[in-house]
C-alpha positions as CSV (number, residue, x, y, z in Angstrom):
1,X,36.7,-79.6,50.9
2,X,39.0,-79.9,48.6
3,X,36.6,-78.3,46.3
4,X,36.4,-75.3,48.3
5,X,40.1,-74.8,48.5
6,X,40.4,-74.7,45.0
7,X,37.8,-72.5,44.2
8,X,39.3,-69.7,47.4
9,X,42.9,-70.5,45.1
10,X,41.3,-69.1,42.4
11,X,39.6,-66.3,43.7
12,X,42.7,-65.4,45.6
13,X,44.5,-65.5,41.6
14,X,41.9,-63.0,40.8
15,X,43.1,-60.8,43.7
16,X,47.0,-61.3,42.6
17,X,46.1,-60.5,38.7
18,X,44.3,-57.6,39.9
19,X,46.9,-56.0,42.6
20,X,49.6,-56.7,39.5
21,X,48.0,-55.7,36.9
22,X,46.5,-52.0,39.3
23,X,43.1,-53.1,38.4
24,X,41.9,-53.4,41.4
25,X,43.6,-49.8,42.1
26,X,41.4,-48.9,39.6
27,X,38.6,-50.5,40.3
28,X,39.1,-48.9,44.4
29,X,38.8,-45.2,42.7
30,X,36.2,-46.0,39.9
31,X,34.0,-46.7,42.9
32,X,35.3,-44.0,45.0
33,X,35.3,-41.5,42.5
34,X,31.4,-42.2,42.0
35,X,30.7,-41.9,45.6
36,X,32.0,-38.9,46.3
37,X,31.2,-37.1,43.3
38,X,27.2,-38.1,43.8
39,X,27.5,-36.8,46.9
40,X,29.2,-33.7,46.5
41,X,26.9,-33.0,43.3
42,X,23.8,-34.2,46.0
43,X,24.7,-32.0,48.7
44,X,25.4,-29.2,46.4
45,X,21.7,-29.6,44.4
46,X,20.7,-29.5,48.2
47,X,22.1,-26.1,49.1
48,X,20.4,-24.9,46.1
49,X,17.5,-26.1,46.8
50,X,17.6,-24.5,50.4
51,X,18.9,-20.7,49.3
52,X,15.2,-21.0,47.1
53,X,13.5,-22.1,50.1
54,X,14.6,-19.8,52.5
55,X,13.7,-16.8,49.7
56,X,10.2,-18.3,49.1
57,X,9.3,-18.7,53.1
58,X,12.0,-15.3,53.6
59,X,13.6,-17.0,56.1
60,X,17.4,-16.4,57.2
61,X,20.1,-17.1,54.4
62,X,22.0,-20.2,55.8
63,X,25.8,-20.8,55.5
64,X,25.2,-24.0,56.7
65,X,23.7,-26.9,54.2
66,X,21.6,-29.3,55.7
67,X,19.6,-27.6,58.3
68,X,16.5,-26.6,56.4
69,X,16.5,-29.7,54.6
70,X,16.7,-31.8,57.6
71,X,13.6,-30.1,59.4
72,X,11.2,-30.2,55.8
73,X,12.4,-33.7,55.8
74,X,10.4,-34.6,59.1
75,X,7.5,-32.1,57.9
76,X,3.9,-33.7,57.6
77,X,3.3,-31.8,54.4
78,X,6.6,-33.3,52.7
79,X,6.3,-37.0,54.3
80,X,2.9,-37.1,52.4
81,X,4.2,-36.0,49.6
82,X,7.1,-38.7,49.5
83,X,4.1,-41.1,50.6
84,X,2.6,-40.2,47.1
85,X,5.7,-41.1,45.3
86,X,6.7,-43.9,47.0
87,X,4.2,-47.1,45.6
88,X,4.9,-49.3,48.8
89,X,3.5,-48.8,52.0
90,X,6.1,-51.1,53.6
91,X,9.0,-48.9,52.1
92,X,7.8,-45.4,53.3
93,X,7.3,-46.8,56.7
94,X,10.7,-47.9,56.2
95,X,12.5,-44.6,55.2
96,X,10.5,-42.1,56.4
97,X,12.8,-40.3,59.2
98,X,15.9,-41.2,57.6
99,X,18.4,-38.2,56.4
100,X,17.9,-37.4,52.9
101,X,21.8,-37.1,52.2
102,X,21.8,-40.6,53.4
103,X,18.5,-41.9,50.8
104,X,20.2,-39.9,47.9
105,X,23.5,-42.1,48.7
106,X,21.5,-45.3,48.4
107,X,19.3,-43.8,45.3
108,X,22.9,-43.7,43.6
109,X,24.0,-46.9,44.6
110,X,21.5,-49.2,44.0
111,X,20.9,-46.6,39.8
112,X,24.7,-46.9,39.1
113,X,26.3,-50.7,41.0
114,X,25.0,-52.3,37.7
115,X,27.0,-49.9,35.8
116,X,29.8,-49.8,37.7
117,X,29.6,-53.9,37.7
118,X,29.8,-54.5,34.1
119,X,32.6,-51.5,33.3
120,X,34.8,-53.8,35.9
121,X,33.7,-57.1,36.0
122,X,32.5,-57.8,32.3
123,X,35.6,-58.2,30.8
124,X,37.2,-60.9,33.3
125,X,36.9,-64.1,31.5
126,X,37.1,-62.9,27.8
127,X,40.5,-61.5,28.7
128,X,41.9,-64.7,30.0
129,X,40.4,-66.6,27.2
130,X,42.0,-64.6,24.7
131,X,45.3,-64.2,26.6
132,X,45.1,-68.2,27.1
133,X,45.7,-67.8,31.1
134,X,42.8,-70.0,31.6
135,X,45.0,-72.9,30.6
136,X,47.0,-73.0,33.0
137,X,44.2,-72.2,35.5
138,X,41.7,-75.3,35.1
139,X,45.2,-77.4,34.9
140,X,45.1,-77.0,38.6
141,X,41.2,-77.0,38.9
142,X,38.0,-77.8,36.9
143,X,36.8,-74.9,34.7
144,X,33.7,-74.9,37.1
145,X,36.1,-74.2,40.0
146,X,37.6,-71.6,38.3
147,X,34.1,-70.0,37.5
148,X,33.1,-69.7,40.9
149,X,36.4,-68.3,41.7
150,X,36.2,-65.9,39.5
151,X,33.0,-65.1,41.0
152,X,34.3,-65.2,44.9
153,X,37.2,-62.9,43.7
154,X,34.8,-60.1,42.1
155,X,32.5,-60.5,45.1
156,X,35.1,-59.6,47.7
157,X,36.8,-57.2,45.8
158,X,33.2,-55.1,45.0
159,X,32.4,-55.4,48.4
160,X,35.6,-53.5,49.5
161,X,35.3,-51.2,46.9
162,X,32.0,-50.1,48.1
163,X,32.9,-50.0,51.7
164,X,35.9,-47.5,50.9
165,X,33.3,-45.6,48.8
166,X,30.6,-45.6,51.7
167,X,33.8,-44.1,53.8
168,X,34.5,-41.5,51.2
169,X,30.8,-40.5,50.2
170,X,30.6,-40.0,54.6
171,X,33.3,-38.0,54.7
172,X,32.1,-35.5,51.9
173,X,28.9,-35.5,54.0
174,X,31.0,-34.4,57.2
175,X,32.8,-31.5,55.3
176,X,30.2,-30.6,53.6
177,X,27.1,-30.9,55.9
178,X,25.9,-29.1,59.3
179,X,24.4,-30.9,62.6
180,X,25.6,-33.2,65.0
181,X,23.9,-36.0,63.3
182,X,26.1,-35.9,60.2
183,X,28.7,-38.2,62.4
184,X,26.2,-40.3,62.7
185,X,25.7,-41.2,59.3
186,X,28.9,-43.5,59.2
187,X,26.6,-46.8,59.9
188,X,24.0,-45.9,57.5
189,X,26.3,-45.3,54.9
190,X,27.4,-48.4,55.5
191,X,24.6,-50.0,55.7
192,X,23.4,-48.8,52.2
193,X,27.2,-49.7,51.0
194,X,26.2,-53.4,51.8
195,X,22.8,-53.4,50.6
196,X,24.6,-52.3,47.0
197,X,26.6,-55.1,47.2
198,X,24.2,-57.7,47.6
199,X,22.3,-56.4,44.4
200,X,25.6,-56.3,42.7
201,X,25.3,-60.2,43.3
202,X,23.2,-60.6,40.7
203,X,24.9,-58.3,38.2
204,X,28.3,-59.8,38.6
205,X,26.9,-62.9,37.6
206,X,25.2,-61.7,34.7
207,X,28.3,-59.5,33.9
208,X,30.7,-63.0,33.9
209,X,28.2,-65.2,32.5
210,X,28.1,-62.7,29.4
211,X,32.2,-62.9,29.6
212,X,32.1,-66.8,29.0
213,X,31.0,-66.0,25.5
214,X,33.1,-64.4,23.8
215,X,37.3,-64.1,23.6
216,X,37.0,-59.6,24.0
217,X,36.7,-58.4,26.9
218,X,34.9,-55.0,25.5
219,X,32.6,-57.3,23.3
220,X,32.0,-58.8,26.8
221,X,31.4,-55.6,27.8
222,X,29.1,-54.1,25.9
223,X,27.0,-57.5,25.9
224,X,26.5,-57.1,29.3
225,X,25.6,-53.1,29.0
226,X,22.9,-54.3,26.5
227,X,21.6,-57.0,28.5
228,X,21.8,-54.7,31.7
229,X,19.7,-51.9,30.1
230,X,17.3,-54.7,28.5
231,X,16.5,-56.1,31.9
232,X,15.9,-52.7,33.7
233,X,13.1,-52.3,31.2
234,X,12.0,-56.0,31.0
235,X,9.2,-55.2,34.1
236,X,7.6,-52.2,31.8
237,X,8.0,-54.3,28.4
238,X,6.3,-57.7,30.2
239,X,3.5,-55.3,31.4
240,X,3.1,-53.9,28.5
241,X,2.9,-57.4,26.2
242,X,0.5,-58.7,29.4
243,X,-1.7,-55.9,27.9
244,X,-1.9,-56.1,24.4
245,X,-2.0,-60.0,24.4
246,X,-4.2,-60.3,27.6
247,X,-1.8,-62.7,29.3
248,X,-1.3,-61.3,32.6
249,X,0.7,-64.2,34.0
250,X,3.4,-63.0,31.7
251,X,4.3,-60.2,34.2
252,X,5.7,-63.1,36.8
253,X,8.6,-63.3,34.2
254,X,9.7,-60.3,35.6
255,X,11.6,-61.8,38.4
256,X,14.3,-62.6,36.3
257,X,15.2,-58.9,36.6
258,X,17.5,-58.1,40.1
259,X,15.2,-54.9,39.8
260,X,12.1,-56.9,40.4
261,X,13.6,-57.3,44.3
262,X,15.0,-54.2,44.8
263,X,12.2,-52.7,46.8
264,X,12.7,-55.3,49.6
265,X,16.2,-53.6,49.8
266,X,15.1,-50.5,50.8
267,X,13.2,-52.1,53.9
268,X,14.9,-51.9,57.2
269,X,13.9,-55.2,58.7
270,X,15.8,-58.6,58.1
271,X,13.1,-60.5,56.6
272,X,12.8,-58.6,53.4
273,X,16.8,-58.3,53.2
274,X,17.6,-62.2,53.2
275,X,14.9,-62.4,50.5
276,X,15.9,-59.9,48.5
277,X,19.5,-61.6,49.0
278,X,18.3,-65.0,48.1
279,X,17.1,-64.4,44.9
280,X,19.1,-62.0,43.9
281,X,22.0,-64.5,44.4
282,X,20.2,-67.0,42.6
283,X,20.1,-65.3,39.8
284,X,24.1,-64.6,39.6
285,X,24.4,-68.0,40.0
286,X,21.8,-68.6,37.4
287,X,23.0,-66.0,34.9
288,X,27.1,-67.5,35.5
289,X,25.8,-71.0,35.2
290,X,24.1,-70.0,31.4
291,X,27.5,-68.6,30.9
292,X,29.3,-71.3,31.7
293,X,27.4,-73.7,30.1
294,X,28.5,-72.3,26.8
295,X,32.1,-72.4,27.9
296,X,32.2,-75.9,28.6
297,X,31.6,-76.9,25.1
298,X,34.4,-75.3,23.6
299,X,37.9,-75.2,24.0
300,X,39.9,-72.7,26.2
C-alpha cells in the first residue's frame, strides 16, 4: 500500500509542476485547439461537399449543414460504398448508422493523440534529469515509483484534456450543425474522447520511455516522433520483408505497434474494447519499462 501512495504522491507532483509551471494550461488548449479546429475545418469540407451535391442532383440550396449529409449517410448506395473501404466486416457493422460528424471526430483522434502525446508528454523526464529535480524525487520514493508516477500523472491529465476537447469539438458541432440529433452527439463524443485515451496509453509509455534516455527534453522529443512515425509504418514494412524473404510469421511482430489494435477501437461492443485496452496498456508499460531500464543504470 504504501507503494501505491507513493507512486499517487508522485503523480500528484506531476499535476503541481504542471499547474505551476501553466503546462497543463497548455496542454488543456493544445488539445482543445485540435478538437475544435478538426471539427470546424470537418464541418466546413462538409458544407462544401453538400452545396456540390445539391447542384449535381439540383436539389434546394441548404443554409443548413448537415441535412443532406445525414440522409446519404443512411443511403444503401453510400453504406456499400463505405463497406468497400472499410476491410472489417465487424467494424462496418459497427459504424454504419453513426453521424459522420461524429466518425470524422474519432478519424482525428485516434490520426493525431500520438502526436499530440509526444509534443506533451515526451519531454517529462529529460527535463527533470537535466534540471536535477529527480533527486529530490526518488529521495522520497524509488525511481520505479517515480516512473509510474510520472505515468499516472500524464494519464489523468490526457484524459481531461480530451474530455474538455470532446466538450469543445460538440459544441462546434451544435453551432455549426442542423437537426435535433446534433444534441445528441454529446455521449458519442465522449465516447470517442475515451476511446483516444486508451490508445494514448500506449503512446505515453513509449513517449516517457524515450524520455528516460536522454537529459533534453526536445532530443526526447524528436526520438519519440521518429519512433512514432517508424511504428505507424512497421505493419506495411513487416509485410513487406514477409514478402521478399518468404517468412510470413514475421508479420505477427506487428503487434508491437498500438496501431495493430486499433480496429477493435472502433467496435461498439465491450469485448473488443478491453482487448484493445489490454494490450495497448501493455505495451506503455512495456515501452516505460525499456525506458526505465536504461535509467536505472546511470546516475540521476
Amino acid at each position: 500500500m504504501r507503494t501505491l501512495y507513493r507512486i499517487w504522491q508522485n503523480a500528484l507532483m506531476e499535476w503541481t509542476g504542471a499547474v505551476r509551471s501553466r503546462r497543463a494550461l497548455v496542454l488543456l488548449a493544445l488539445y482543445l485547439v485540435f478538437a475544435v479546429g478538426c471539427m470546424y475545418v470537418t464541418i466546413s469540407i462538409l458544407g462544401k461537399m453538400e452545396v456540390e451535391l445539391a447542384k449535381l442532383l439540383q436539389l434546394p440550396a441548404s443554409d443548413q449543414t448537415g441535412v443532406v449529409s445525414a440522409t446519404l449517410w443512411k443511403s444503401k448506395p453510400f453504406q456499400r460504398m463505405i463497406h468497400s473501404a472499410v476491410s472489417s466486416e465487424l467494424v462496418y457493422n459497427d459504424i454504419v448508422g453513426r453521424h459522420p460528424v461524429e466518425l470524422m471526430y474519432g478519424f482525428f483522434a485516434f490520426f493525431f493523440a500520438p502526436l499530440l502525446v509526444m509534443l506533451v508528454a515526451g519531454n517529462r523526464i529529460a527535463d527533470d534529469l537535466r534540471s536535477g529535480a529527480v533527486r529530490y524525487s526518488i529521495v522520497r520514493s524509488t525511481r520505479a515509483e517515480w516512473t509510474l508516477g510520472k505515468y499516472l500523472g500524464q494519464t489523468l491529465m490526457i484524459a481531461l484534456a480530451l474530455a474538455i476537447s470532446a466538450v469543445g469539438a460538440w459544441v462546434v458541432a451544435v453551432c455549426r450543425l442542423s437537426g435535433t440529433d446534433v444534441w445528441a452527439l454529446l455521449p458519442s463524443m465522449l465516447d470517442w474522447g475515451l476511446r483516444a485515451w486508451i490508445y494514448s496509453l500506449a503512446w505515453i509509455g513509449i513517449a516517457l520511455g524515450c524520455s528516460h534516455c536522454t537529459r533534453s527534453g526536445s532530443w526526447a522529443t524528436v526520438f519519440g516522433i521518429l519512433l512514432m512515425v517508424a511504428l505507424a509504418s512497421l505493419s506495411g514494412i513487416l509485410k513487406w520483408v514477409g514478402l521478399k524473404l518468404e517468412i510470413p510469421w514475421i508479420e505477427n511482430f506487428g503487434i508491437l505497434a498500438p496501431s495493430s489494435v486499433e480496429g477493435y477501437l472502433w467496435r461498439r461492443s465491450f469485448a473488443p474494447l478491453a482487448v484493445a485496452a489490454f494490450h495497448l496498456l501493455s505495451l506503455g508499460f512495456a515501452y516505460l519499462a525499456l525506458g526505465y531500464a536504461f535509467f536505472r543504470r546511470r546516475d540521476a
